[in-house]
Biopython code that builds the backbone (N, CA, C, O; Angstrom):
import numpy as np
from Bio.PDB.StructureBuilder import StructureBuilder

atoms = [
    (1, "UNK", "N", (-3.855, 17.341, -7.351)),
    (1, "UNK", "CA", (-3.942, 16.189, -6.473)),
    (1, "UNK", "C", (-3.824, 16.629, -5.022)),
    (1, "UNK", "O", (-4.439, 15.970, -4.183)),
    (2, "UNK", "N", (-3.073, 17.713, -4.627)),
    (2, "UNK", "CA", (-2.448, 17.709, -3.149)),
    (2, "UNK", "C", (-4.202, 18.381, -2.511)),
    (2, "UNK", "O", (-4.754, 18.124, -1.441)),
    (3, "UNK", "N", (-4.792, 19.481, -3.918)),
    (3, "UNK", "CA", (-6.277, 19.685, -3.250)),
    (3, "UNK", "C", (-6.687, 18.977, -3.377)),
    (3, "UNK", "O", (-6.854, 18.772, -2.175)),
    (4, "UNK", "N", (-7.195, 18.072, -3.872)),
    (4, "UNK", "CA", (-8.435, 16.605, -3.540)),
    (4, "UNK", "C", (-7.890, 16.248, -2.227)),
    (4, "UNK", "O", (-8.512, 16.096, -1.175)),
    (5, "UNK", "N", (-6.333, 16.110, -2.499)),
    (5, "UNK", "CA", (-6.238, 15.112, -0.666)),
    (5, "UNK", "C", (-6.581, 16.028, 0.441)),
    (5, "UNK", "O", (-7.140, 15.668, 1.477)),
    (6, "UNK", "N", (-6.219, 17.213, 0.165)),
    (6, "UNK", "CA", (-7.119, 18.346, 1.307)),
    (6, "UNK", "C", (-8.535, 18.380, 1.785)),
    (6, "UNK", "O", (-9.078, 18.294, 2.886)),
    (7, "UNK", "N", (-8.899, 18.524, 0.652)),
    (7, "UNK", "CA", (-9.915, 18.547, 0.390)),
    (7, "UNK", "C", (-10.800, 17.043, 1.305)),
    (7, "UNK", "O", (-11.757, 17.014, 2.079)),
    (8, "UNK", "N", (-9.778, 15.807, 0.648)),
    (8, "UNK", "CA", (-10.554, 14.471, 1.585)),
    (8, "UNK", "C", (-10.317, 14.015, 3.225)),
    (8, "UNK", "O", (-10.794, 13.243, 4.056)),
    (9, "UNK", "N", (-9.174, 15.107, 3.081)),
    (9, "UNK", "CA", (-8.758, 14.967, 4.635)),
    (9, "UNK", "C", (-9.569, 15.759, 5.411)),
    (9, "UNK", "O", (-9.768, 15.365, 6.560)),
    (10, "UNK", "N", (-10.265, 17.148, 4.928)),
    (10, "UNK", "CA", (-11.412, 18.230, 5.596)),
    (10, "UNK", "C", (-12.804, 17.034, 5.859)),
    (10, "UNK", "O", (-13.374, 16.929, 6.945)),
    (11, "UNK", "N", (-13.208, 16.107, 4.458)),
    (11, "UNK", "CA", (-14.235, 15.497, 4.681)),
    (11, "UNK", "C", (-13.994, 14.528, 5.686)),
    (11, "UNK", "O", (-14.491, 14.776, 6.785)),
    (12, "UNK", "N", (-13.318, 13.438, 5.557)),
    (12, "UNK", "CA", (-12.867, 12.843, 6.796)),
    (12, "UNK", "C", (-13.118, 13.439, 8.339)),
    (12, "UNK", "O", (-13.729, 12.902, 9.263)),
    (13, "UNK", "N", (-12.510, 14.593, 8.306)),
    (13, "UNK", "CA", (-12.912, 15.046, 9.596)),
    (13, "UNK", "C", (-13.602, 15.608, 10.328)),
    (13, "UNK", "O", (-13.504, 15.793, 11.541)),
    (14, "UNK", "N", (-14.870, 16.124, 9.095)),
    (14, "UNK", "CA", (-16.150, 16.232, 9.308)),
    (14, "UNK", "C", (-17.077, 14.812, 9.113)),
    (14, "UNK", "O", (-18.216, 14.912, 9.570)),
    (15, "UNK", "N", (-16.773, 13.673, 8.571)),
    (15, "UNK", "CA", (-17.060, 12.973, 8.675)),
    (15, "UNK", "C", (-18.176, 12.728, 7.553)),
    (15, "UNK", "O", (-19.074, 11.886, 7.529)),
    (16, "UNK", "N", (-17.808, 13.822, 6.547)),
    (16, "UNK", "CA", (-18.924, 13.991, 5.199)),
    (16, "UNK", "C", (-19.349, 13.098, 4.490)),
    (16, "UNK", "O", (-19.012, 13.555, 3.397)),
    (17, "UNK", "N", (-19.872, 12.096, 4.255)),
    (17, "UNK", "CA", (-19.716, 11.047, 3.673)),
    (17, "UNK", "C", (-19.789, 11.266, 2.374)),
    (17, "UNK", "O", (-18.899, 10.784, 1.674)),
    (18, "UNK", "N", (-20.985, 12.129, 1.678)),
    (18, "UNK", "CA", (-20.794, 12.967, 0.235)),
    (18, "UNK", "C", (-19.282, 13.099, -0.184)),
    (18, "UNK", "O", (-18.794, 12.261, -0.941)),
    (19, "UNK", "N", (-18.796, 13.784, 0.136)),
    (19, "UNK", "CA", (-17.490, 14.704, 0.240)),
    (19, "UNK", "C", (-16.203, 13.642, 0.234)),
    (19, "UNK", "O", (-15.215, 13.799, -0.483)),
    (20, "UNK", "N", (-16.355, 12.758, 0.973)),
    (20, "UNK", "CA", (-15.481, 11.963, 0.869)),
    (20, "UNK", "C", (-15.569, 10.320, -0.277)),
    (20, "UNK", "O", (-14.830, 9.363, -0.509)),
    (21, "UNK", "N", (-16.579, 10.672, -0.596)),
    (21, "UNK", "CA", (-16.576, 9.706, -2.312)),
    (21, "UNK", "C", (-16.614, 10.824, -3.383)),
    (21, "UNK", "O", (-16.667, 10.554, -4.583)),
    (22, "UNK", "N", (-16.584, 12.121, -2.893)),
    (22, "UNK", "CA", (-16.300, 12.700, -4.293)),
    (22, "UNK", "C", (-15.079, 13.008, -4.142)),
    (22, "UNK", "O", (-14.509, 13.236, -5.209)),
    (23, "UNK", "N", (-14.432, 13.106, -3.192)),
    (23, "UNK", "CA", (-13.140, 12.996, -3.261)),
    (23, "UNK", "C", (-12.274, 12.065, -3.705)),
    (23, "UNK", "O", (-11.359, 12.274, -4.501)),
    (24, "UNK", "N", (-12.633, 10.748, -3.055)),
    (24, "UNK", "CA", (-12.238, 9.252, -3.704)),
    (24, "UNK", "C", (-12.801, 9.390, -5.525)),
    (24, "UNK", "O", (-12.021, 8.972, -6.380)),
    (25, "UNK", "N", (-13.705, 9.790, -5.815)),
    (25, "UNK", "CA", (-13.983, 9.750, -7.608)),
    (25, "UNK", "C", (-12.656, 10.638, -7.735)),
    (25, "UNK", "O", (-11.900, 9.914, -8.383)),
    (26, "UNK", "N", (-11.922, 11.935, -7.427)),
    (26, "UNK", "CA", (-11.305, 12.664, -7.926)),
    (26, "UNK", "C", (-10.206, 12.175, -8.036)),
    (26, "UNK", "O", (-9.536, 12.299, -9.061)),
    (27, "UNK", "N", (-9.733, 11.374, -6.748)),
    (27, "UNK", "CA", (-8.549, 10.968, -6.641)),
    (27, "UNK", "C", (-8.239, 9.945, -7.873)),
    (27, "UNK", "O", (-7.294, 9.895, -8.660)),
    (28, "UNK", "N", (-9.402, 9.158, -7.727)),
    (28, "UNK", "CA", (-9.359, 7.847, -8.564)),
    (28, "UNK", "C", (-9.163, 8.751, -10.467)),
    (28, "UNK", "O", (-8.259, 8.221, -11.113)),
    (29, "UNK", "N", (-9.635, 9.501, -10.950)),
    (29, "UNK", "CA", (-9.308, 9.633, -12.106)),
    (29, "UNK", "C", (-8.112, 10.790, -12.511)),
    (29, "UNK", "O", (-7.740, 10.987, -13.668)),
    (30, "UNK", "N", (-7.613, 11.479, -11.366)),
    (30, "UNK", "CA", (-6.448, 11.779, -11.421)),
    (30, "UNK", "C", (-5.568, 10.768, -11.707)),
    (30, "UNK", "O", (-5.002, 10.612, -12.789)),
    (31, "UNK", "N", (-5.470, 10.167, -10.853)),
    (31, "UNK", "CA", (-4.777, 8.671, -10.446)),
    (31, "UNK", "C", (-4.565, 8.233, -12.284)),
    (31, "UNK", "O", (-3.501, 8.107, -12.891)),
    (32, "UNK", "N", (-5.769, 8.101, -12.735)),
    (32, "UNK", "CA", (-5.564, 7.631, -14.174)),
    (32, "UNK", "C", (-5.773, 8.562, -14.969)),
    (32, "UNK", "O", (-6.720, 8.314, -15.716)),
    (33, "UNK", "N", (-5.144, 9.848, -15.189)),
    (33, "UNK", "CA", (-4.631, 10.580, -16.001)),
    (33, "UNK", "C", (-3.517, 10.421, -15.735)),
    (33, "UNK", "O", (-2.997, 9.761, -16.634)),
    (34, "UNK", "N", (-2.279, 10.860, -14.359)),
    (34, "UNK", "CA", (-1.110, 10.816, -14.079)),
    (34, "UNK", "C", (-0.592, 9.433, -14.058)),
    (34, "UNK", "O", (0.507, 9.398, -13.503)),
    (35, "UNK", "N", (-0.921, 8.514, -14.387)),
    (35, "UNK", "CA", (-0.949, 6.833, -14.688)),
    (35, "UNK", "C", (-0.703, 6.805, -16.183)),
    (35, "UNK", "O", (0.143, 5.991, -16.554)),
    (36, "UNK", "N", (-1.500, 7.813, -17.432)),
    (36, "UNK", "CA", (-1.094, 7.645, -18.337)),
    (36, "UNK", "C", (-0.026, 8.567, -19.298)),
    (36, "UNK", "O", (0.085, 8.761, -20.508)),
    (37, "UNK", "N", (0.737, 9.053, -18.009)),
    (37, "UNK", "CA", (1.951, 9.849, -18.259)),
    (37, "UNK", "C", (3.140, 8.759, -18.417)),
    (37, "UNK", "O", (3.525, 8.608, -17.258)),
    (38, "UNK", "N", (3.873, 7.973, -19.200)),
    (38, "UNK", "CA", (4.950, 7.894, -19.181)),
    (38, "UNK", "C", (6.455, 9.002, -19.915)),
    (38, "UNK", "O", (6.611, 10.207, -20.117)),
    (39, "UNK", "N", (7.111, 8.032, -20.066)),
    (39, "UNK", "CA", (8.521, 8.448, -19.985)),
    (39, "UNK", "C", (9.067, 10.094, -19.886)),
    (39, "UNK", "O", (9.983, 10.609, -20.527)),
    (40, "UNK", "N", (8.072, 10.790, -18.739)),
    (40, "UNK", "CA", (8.645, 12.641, -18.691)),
    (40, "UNK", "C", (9.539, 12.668, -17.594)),
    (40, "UNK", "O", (9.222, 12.315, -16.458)),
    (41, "UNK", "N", (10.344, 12.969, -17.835)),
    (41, "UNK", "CA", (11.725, 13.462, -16.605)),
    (41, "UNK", "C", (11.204, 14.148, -16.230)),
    (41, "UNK", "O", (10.669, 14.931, -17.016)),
    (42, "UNK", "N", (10.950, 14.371, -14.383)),
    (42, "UNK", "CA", (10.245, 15.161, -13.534)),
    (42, "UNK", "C", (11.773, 15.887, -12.686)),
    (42, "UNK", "O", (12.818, 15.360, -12.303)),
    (43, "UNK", "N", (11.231, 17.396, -12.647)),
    (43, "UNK", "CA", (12.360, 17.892, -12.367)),
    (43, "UNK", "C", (12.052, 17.806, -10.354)),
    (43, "UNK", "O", (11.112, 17.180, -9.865)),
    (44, "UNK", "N", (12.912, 18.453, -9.672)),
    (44, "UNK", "CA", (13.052, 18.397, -8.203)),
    (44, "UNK", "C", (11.813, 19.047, -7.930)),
    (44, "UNK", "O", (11.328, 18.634, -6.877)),
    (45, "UNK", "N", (11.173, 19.861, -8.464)),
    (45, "UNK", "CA", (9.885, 20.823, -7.688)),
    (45, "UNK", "C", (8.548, 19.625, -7.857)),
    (45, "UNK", "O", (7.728, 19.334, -6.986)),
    (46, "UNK", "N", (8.643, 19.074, -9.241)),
    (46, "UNK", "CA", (7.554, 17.617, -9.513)),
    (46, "UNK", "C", (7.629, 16.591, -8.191)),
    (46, "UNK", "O", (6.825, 16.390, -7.281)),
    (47, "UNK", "N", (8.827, 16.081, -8.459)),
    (47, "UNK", "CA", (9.620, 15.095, -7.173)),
    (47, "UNK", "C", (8.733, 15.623, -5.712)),
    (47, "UNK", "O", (8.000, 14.899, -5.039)),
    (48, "UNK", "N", (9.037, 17.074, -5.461)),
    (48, "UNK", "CA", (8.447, 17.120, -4.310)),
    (48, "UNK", "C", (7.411, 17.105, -4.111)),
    (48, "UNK", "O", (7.021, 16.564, -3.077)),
    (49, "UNK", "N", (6.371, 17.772, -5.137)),
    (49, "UNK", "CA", (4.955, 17.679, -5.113)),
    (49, "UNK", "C", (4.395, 15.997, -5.222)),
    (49, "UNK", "O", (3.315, 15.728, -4.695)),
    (50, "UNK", "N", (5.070, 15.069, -5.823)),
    (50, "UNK", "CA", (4.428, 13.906, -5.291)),
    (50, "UNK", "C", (4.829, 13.589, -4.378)),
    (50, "UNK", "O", (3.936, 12.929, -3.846)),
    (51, "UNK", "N", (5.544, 13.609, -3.849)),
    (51, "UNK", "CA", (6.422, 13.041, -2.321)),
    (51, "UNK", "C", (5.388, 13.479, -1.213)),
    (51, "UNK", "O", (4.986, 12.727, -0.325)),
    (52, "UNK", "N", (4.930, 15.073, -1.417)),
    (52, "UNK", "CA", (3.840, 15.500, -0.716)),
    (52, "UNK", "C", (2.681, 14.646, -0.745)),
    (52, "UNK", "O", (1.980, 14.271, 0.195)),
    (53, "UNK", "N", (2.603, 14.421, -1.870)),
    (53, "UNK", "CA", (0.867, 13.928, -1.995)),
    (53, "UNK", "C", (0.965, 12.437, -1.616)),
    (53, "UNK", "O", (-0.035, 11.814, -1.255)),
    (54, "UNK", "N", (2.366, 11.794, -1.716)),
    (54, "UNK", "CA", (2.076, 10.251, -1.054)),
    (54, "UNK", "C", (1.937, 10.108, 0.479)),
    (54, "UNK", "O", (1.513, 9.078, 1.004)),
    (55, "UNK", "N", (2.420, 11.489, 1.335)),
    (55, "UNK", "CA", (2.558, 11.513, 2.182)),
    (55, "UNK", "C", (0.871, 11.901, 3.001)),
    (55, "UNK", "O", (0.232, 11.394, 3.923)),
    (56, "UNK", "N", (0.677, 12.989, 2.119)),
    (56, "UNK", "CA", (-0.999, 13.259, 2.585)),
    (56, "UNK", "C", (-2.062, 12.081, 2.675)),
    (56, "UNK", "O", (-2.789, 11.787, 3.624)),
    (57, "UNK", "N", (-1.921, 11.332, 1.094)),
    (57, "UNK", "CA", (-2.477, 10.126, 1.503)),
    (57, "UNK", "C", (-2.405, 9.204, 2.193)),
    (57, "UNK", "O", (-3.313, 8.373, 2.207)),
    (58, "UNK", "N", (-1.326, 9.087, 2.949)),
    (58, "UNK", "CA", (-0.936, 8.046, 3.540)),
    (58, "UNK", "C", (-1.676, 8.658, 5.074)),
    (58, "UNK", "O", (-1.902, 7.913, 6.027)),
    (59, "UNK", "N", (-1.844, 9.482, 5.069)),
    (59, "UNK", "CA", (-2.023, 10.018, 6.351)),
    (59, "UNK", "C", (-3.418, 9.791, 5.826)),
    (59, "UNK", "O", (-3.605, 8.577, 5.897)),
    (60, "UNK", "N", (-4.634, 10.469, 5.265)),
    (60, "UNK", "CA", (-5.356, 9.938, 5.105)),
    (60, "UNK", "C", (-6.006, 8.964, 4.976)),
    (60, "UNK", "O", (-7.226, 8.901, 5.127)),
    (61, "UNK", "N", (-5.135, 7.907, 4.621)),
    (61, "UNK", "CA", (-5.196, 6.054, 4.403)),
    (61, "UNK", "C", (-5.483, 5.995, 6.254)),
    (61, "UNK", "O", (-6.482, 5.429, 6.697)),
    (62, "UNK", "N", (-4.720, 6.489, 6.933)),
    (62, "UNK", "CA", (-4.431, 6.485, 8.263)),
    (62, "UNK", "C", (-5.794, 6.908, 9.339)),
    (62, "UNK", "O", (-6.007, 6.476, 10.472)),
    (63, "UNK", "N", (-6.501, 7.778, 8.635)),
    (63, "UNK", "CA", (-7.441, 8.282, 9.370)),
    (63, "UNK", "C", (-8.595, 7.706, 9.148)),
    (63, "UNK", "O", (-9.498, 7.843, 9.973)),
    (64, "UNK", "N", (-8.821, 6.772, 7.711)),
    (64, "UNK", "CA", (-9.811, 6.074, 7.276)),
    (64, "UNK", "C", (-9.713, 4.945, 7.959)),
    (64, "UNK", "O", (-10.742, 4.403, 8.362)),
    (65, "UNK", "N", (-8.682, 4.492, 8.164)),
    (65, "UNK", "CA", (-8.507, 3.259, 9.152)),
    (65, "UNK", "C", (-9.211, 3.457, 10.878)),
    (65, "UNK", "O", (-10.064, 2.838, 11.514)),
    (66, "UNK", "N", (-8.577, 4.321, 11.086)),
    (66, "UNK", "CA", (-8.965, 4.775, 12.598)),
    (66, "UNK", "C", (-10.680, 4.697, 12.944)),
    (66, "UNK", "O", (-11.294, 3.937, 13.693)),
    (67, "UNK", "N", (-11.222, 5.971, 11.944)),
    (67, "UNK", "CA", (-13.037, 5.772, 11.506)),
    (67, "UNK", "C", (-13.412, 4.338, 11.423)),
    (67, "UNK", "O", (-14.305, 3.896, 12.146)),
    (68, "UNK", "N", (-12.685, 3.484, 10.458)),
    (68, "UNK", "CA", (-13.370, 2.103, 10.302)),
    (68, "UNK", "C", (-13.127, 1.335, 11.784)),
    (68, "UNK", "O", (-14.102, 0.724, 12.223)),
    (69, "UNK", "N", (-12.191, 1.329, 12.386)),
    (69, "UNK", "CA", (-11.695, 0.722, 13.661)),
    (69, "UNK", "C", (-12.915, 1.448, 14.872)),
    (69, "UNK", "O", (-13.482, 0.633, 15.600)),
    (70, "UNK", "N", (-13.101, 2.232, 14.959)),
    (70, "UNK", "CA", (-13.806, 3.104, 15.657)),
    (70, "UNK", "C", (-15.094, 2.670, 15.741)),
    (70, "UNK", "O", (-15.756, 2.379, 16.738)),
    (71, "UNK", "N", (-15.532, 2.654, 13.943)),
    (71, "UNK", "CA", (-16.873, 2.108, 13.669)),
    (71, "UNK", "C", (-17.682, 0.800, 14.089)),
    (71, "UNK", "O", (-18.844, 0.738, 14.488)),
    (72, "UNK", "N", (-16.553, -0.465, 13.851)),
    (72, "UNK", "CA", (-16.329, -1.323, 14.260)),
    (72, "UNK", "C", (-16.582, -1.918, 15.800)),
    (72, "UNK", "O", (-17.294, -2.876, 16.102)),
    (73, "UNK", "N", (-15.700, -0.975, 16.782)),
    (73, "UNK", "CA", (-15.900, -1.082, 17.960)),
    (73, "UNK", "C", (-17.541, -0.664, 18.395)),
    (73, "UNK", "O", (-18.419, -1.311, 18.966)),
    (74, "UNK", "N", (-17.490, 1.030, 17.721)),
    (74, "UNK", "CA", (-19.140, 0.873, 18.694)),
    (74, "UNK", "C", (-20.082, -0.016, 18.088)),
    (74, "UNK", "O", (-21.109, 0.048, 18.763)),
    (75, "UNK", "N", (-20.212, -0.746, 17.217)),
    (75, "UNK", "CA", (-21.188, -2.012, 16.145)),
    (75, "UNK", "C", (-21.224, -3.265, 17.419)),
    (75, "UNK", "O", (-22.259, -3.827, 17.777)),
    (76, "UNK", "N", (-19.874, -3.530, 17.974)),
    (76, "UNK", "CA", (-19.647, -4.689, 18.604)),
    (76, "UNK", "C", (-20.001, -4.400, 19.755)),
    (76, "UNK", "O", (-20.185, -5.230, 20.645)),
    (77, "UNK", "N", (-20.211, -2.528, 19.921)),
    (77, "UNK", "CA", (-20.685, -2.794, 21.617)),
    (77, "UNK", "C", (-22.375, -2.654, 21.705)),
    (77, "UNK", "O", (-23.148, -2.776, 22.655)),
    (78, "UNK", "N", (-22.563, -2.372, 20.417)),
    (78, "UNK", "CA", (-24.146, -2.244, 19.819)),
    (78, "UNK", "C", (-24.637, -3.425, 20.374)),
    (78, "UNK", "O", (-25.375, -3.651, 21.333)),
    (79, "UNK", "N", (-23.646, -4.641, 18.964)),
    (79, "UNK", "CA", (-24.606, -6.034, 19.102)),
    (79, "UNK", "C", (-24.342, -6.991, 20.255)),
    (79, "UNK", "O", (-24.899, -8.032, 20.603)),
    (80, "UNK", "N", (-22.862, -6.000, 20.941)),
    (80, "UNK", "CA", (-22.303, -6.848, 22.417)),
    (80, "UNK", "C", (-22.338, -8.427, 22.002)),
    (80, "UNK", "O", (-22.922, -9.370, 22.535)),
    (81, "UNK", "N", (-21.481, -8.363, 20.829)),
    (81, "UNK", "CA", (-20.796, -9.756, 20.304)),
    (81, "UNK", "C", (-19.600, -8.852, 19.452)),
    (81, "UNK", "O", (-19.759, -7.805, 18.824)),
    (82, "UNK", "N", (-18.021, -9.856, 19.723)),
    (82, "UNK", "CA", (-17.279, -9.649, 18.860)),
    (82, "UNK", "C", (-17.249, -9.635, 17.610)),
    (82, "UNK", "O", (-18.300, -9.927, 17.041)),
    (83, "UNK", "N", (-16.219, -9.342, 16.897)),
    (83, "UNK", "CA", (-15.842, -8.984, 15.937)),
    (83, "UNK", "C", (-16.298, -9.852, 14.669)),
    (83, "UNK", "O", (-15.426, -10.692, 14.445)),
    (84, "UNK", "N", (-17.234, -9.931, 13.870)),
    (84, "UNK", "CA", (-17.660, -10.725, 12.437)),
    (84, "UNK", "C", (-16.579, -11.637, 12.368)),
    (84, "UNK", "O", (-16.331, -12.720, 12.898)),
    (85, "UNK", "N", (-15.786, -10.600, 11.250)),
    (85, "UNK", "CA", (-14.714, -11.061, 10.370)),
    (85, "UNK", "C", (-13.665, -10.556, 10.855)),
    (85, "UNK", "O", (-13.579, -9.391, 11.243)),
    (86, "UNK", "N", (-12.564, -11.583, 10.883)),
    (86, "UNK", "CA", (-11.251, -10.715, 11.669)),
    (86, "UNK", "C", (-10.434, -11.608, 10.667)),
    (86, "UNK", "O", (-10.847, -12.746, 10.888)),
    (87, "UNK", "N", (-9.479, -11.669, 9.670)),
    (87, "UNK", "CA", (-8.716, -11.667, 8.440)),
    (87, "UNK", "C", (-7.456, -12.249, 9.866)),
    (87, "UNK", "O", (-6.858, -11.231, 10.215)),
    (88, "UNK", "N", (-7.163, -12.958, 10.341)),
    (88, "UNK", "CA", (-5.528, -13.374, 11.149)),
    (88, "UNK", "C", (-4.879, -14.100, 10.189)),
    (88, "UNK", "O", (-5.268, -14.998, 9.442)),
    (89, "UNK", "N", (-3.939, -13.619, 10.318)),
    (89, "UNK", "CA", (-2.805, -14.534, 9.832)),
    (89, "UNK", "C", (-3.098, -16.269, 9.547)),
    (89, "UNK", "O", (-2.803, -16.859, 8.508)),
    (90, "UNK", "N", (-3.602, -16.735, 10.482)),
    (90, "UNK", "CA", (-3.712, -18.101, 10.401)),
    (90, "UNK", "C", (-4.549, -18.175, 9.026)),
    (90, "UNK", "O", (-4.291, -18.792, 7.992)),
    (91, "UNK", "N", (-5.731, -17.271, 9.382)),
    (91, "UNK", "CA", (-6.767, -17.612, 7.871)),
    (91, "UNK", "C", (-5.914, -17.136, 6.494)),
    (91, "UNK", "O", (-6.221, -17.518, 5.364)),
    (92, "UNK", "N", (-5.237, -16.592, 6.674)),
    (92, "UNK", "CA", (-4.242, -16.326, 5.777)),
    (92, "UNK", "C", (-3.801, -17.147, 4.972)),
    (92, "UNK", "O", (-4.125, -17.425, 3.817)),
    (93, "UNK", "N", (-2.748, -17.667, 5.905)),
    (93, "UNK", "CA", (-1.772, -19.180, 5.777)),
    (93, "UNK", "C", (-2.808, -20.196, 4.894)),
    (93, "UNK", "O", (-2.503, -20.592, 3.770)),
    (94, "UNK", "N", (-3.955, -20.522, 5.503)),
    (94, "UNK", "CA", (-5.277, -21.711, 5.496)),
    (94, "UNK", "C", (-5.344, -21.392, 4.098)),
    (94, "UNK", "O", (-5.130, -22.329, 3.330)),
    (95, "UNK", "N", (-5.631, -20.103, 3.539)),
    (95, "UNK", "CA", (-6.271, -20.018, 2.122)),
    (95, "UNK", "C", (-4.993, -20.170, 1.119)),
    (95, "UNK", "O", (-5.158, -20.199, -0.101)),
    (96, "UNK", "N", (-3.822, -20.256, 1.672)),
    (96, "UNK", "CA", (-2.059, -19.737, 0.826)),
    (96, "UNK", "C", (-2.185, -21.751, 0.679)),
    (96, "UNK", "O", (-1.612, -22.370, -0.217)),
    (97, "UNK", "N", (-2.830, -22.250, 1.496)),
    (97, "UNK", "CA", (-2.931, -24.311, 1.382)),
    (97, "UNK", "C", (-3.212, -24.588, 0.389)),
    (97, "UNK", "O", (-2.653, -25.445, -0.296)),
    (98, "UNK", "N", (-4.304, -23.808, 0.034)),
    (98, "UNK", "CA", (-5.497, -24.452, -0.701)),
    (98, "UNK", "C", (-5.406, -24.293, -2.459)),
    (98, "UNK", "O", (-6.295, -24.764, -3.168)),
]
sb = StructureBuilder()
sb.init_structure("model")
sb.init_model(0)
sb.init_chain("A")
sb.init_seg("    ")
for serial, (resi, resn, name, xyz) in enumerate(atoms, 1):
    if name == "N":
        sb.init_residue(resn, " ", resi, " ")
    sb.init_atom(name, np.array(xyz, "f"), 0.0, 1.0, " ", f" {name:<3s}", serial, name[0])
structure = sb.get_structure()
């Protein structure tokens, strides 16, 4: 796992788009192999190796955000109209009514 997230954090920052859905396929069926691990007592060296890998992803979660935010902006200075869809709180609340 900690190489796929390497691995998706290199594509990310080349901006691979290949590379970064074969990374997302890898992640995703790791994800459900180590999903169909229950009840194994993980000793301190396990512990750390996921602690690592929630941390890589998260940072990665982080950089995918930034690209989409990024993307976003130059689109809006493309069509020089704001933002489509913007998810606020209020529309939030509106759909939590209904």
């Amino acid at each position: 796992m900690l190489a796929v997230l390497e691995s998706e954090r290199q594509a990310l920052a080349g901006l691979d788009l290949d590379a970064i859905v074969g990374a997302t396929n890898d992640k995703d069926r790791l994800c459900g192999t180590l999903g169909g691990v229950d009840g194994i007592e993980l000793d301190d060296e396990c512990r750390s190796l996921i602690d690592t890998a929630k941390r890589l992803n998260e940072v990665n979660r982080q950089v995918r955000n930034i690209i989409a935010a990024n993307v976003t902006t130059r689109l809006n200075a493309i069509v020089g109209s704001p933002q489509v869809y913007n998810a606020t709180p209020r529309y939030a609340q509106a759909v939590g009514r209904n």
